[in-house]
TORFI-811530 format. One record per residue (C-alpha): residue number from 1; residue in one letter; x, y, z. Coordinates in steps of 0.001 Angstrom, whole numbers. Layout:
REM TORFI-811530
+------+------+---------+---------+---------+
| resi | resn |       x |       y |       z |
+------+------+---------+---------+---------+
|  NUM |    A |       X |       Y |       Z |
...
+------+------+---------+---------+---------+
//
This chain:
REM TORFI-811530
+------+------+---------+---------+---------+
| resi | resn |       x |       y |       z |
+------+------+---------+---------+---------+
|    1 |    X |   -7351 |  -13594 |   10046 |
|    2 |    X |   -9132 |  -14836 |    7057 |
|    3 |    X |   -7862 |  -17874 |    5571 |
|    4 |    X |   -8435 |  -21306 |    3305 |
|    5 |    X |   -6812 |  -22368 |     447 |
|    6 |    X |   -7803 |  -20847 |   -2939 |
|    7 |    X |   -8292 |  -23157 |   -4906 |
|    8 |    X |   -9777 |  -22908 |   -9008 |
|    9 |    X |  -13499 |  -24233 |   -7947 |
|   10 |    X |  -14357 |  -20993 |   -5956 |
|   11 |    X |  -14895 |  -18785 |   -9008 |
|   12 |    X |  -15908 |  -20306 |  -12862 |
|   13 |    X |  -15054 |  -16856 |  -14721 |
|   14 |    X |  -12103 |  -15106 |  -13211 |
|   15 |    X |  -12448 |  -12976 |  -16327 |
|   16 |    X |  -14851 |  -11125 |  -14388 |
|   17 |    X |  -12731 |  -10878 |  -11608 |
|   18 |    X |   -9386 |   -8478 |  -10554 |
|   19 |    X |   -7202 |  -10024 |   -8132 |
|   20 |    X |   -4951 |   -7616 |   -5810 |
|   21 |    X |   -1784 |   -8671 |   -4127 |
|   22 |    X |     -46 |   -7525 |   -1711 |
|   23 |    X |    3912 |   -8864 |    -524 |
|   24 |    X |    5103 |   -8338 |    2811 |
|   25 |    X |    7824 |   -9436 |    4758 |
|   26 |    X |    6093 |  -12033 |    6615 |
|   27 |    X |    2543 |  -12637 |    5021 |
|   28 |    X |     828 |  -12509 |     810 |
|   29 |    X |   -2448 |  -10816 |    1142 |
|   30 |    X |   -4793 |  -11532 |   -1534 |
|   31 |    X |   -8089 |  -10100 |   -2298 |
|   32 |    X |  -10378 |  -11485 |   -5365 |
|   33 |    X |  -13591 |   -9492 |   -6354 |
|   34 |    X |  -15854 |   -9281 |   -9139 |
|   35 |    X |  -15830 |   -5416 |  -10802 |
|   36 |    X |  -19610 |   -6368 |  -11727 |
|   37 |    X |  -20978 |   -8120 |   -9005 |
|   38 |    X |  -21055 |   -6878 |   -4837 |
|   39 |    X |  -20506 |   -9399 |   -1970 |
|   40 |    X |  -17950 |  -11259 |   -4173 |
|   41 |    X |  -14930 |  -10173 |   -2457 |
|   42 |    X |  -12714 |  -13264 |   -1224 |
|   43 |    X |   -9617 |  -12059 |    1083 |
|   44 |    X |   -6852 |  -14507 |    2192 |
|   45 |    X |   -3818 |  -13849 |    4307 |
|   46 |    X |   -1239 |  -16348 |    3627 |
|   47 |    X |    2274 |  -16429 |    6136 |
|   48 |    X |    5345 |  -16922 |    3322 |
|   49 |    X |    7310 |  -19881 |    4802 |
|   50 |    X |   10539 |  -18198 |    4795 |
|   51 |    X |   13689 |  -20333 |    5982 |
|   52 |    X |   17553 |  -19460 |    5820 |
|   53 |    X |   17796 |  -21970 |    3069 |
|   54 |    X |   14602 |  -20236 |    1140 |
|   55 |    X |   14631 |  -17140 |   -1001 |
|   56 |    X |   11814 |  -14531 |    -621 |
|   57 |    X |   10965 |  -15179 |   -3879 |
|   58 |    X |   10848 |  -18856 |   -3840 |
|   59 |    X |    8806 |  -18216 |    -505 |
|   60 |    X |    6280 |  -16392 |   -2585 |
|   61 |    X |    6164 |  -18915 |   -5127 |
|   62 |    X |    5439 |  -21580 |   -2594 |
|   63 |    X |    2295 |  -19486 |   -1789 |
|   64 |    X |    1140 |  -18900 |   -5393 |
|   65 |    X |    1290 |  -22868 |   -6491 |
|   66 |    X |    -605 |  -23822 |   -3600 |
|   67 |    X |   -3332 |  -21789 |   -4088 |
|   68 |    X |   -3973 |  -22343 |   -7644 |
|   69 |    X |   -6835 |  -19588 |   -8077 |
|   70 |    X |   -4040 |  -16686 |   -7979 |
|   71 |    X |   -2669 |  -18568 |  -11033 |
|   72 |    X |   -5987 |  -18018 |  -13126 |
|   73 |    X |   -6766 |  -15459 |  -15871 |
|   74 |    X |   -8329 |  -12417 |  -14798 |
|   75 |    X |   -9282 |   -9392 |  -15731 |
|   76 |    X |   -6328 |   -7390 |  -14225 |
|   77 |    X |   -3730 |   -7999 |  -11511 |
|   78 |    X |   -2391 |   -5475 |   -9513 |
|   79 |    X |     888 |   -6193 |   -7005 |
|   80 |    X |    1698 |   -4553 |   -4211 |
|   81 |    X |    5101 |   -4785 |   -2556 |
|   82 |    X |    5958 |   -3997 |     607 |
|   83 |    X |    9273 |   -1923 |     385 |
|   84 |    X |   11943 |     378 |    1430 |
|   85 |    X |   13400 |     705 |   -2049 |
|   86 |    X |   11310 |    3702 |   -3264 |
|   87 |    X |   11283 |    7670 |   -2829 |
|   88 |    X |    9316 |   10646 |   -4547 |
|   89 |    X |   11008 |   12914 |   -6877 |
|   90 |    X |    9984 |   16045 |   -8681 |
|   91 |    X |    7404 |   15140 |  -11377 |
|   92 |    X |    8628 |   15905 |  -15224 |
|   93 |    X |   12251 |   13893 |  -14926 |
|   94 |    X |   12626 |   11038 |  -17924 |
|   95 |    X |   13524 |    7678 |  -16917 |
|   96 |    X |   17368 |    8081 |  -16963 |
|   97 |    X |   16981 |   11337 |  -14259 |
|   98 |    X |   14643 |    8877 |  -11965 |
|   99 |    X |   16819 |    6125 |  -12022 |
|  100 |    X |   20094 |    8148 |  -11019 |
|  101 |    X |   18148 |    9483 |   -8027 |
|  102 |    X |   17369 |    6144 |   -6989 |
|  103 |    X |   20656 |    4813 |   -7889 |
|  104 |    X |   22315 |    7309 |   -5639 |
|  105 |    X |   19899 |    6839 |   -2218 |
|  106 |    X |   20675 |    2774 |   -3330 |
|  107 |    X |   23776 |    2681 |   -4445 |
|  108 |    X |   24014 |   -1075 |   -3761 |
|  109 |    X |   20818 |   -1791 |   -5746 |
|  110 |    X |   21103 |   -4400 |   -8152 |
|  111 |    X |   17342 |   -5298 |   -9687 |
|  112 |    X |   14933 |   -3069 |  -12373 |
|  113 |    X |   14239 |     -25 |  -11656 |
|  114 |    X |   10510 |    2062 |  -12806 |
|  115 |    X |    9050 |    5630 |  -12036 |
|  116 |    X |    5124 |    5582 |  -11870 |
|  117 |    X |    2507 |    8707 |  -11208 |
|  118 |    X |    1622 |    9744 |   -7929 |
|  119 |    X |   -1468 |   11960 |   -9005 |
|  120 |    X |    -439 |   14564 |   -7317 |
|  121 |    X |     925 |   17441 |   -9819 |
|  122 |    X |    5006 |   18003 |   -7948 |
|  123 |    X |    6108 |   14083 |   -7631 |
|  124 |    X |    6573 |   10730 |   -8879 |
|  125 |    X |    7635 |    7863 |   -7467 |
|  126 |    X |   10913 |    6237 |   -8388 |
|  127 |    X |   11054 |    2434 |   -7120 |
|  128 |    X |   13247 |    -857 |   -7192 |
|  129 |    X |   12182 |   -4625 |   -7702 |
|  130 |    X |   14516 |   -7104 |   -7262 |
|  131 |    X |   15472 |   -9247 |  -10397 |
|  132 |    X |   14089 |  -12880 |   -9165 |
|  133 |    X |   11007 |  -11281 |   -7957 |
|  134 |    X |   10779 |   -9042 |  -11061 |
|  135 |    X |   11262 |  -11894 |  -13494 |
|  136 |    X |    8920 |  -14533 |  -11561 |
|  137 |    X |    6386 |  -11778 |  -11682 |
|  138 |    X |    6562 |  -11496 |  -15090 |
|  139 |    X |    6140 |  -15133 |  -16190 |
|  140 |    X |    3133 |  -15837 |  -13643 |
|  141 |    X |    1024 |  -12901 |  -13747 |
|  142 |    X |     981 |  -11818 |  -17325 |
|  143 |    X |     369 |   -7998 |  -17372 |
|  144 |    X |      -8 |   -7386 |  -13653 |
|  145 |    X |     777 |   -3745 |  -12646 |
|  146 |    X |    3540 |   -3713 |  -10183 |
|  147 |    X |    3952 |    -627 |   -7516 |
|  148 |    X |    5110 |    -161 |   -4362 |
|  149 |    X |    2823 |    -265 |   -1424 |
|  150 |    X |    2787 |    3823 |    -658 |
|  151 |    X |    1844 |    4370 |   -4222 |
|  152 |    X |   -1801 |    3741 |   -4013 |
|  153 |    X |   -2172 |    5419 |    -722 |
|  154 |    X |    -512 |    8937 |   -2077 |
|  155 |    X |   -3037 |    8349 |   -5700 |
|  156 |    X |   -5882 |    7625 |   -2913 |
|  157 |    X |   -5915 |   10167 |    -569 |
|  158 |    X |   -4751 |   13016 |   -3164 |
|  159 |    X |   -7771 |   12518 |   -4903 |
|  160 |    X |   -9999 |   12939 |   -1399 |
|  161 |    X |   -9750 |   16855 |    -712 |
|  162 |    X |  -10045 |   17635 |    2683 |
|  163 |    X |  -11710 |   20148 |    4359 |
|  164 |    X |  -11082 |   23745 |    3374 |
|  165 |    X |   -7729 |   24318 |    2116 |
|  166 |    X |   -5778 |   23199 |    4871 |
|  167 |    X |   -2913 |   20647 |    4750 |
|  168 |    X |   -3780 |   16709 |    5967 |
|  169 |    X |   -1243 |   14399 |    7092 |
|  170 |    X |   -2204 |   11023 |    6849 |
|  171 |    X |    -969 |    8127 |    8631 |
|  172 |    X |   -1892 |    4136 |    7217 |
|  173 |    X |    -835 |    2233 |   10250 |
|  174 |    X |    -100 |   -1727 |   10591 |
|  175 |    X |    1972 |   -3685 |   13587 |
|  176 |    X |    5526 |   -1538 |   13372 |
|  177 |    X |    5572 |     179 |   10437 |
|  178 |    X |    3274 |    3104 |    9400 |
|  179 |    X |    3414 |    5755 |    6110 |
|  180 |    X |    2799 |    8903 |    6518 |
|  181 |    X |    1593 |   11248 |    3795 |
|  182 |    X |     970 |   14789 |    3545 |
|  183 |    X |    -798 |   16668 |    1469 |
|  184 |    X |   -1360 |   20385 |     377 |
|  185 |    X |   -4172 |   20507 |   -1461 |
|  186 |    X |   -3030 |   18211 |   -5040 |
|  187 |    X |     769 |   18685 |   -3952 |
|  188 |    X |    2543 |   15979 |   -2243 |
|  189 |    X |    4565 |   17373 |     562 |
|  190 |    X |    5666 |   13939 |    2526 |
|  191 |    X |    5354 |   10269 |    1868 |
|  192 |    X |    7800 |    7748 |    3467 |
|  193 |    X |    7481 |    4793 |    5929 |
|  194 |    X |    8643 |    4418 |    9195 |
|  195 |    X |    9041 |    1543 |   11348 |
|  196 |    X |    8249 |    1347 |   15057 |
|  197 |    X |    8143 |    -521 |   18184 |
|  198 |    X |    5573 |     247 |   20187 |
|  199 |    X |    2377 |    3032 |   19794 |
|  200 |    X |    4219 |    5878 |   22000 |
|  201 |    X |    7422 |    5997 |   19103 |
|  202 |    X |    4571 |    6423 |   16414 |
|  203 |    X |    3173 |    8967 |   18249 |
|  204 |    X |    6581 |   10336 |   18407 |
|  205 |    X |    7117 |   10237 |   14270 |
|  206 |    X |    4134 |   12059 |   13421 |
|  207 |    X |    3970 |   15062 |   16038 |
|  208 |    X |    7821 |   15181 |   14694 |
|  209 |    X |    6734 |   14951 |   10839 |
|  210 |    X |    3979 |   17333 |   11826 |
|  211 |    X |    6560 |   19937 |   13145 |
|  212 |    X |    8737 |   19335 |   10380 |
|  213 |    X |    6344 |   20628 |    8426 |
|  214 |    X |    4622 |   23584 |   10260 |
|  215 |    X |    1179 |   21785 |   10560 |
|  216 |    X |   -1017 |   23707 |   12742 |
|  217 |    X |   -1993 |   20895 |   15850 |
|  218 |    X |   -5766 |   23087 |   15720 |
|  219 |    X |   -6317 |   23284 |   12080 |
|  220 |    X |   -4731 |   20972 |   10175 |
|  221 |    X |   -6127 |   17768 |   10720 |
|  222 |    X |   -4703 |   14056 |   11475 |
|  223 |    X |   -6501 |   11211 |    9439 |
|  224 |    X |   -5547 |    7179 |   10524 |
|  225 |    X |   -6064 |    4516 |    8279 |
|  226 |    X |   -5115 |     543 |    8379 |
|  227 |    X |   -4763 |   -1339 |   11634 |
|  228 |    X |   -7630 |   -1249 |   13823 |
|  229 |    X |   -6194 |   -1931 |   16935 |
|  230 |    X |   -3421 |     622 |   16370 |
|  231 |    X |   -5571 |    3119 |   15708 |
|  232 |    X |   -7699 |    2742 |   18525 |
|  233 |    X |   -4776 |    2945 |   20567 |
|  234 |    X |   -3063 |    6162 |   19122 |
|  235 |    X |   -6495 |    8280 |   18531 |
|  236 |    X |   -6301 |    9377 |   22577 |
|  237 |    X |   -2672 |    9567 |   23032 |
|  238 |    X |   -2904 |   11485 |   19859 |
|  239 |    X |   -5768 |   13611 |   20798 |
|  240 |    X |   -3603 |   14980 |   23733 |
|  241 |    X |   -1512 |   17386 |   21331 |
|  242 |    X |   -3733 |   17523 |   18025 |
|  243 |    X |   -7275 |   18986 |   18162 |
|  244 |    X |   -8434 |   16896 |   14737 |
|  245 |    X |   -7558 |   13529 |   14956 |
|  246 |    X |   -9912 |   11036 |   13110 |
|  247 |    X |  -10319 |    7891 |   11375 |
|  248 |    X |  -10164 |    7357 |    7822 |
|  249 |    X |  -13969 |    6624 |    6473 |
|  250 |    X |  -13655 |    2961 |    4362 |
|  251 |    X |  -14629 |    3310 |     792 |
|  252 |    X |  -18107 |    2498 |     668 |
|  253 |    X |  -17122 |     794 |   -3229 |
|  254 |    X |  -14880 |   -1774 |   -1852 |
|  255 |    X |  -17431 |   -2149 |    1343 |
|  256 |    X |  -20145 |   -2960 |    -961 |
|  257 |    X |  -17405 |   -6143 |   -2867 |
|  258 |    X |  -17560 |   -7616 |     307 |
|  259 |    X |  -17261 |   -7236 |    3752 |
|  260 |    X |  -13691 |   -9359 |    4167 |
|  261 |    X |  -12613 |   -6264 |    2772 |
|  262 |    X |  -12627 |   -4801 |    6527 |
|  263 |    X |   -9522 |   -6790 |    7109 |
|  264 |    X |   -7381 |   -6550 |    4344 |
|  265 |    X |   -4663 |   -4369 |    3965 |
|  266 |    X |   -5675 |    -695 |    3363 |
|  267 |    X |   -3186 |      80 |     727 |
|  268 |    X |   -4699 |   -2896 |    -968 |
|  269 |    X |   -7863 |   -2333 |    -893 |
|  270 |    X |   -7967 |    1458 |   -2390 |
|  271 |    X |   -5475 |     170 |   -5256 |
|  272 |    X |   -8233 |    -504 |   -7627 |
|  273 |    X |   -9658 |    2933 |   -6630 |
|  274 |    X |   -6880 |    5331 |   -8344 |
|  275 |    X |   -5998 |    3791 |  -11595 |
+------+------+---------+---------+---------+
//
């Protein structure tokens, strides 16, 4: 897992750069890369030193002060977080419609709550951030975009058409949790995540989601993205009950930034590809 401190002396005009974020649970992914220069990308993994006496969010600042690069000026920020507290709604609804949907599948919720284009012409999504996050996000990263992890992958992958006319579900995998997306031509049909415990209950989810939705297991085909080793795990169980199963191609843009872009995050890494 790629790692070092990032510290101000590895880049002299972060105007030049973007800088993509991504929060987890358990680790801050962070990927720096010029927009006019390849082989610049930089990509850091960085474990949040969570403690029962520690806050997420004080966690994450921990992170961002010792690594005193993410703290410089560039030329846009994007953050992703890694969430529950999000769902897709019909496309058209003003901000006061969005937030009652939300407000009734959370009704505990207490933090800001935003609606933000999927790209796909039935659905937005509607999603949560808490408070302390929200407000340390704002005073650090001045004008960063802030969206939930799925967000990217839906504006990604509706913008890719498949082949023919047929429907694609599309799984972006990582150690026990996975989304799953599907997608009828520009409409969205599914996006959600599920957690798991082990390959054969993934397996499970998606020949489920797939029957939930009619997919044909001949026709309509199966891309994985994300976690390497997952995927070459679930491609032959897979490829017992679905006759197109196949890996998602990396985008050549992001390959040509820099190779540490291999191992980031997937959702990360296409962000900067469906503004």
């Amino acid at each position: 897992m790629p790692d070092g401190r990032l510290d101000k002396d590895l880049i002299t005009d972060t105007a030049r750069y973007d800088m993509l974020v991504r929060v987890g649970d358990v680790y801050v992914d962070v990927v720096i890369y010029s927009v006019l220069a390849d082989n610049t990308l930089l990509y850091r993994s960085f474990p949040l030193p969570l403690t029962s006496a520690q806050s997420p969010v004080r966690a994450l600042e921990e992170v961002v002060y010792d690594n005193p690069l993410m703290l410089a000026d560039f030329r846009k920020v994007h953050i992703l977080l890694d969430t529950p507290d999000y769902c897709m709604i019909p496309s058209g609804l003003d901000d006061t419609q969005s937030a009652r949907i939300f407000t009734a599948l959370h009704p505990a919720y207490a933090g800001t709550v935003r609606t933000a284009s999927t790209s796909t012409r039935n659905a937005s999504v509607v999603f949560g951030i808490p408070d302390d996050l929200s407000g340390f996000i704002r005073r650090t990263f001045i004008g960063a975009v802030v969206m939930p992890h799925i967000l990217p992958l839906v504006r990604y992958f509706a913008s890719k058409p498949g082949r023919g006319n047929s429907r694609r579900m599309i799984c972006n995998l990582r150690p026990g949790a996975m989304d799953i997306i599907v997608i009828d031509g520009n409409r969205l049909v599914q996006a959600n995540t599920i957690r798991f415990r082990n390959p054969a209950d993934a397996v499970y989810y998606i020949l489920a989601a797939r029957s939930a939705h009619g997919l044909d297991p001949h026709a309509d085909e199966l891309s994985l993205a994300g976690d390497q080793r997952l995927r070459d795990e679930l491609i032959p169980m897979l490829r017992t009950y679905l006759a197109r199963v196949m890996p998602v191609i990396f985008p050549p843009q992001m390959f040509r930034a820099g190779k540490e872009a291999m191992h980031a995050p997937f959702d990360l890494i296409v962000t900067p590809l469906c503004e």
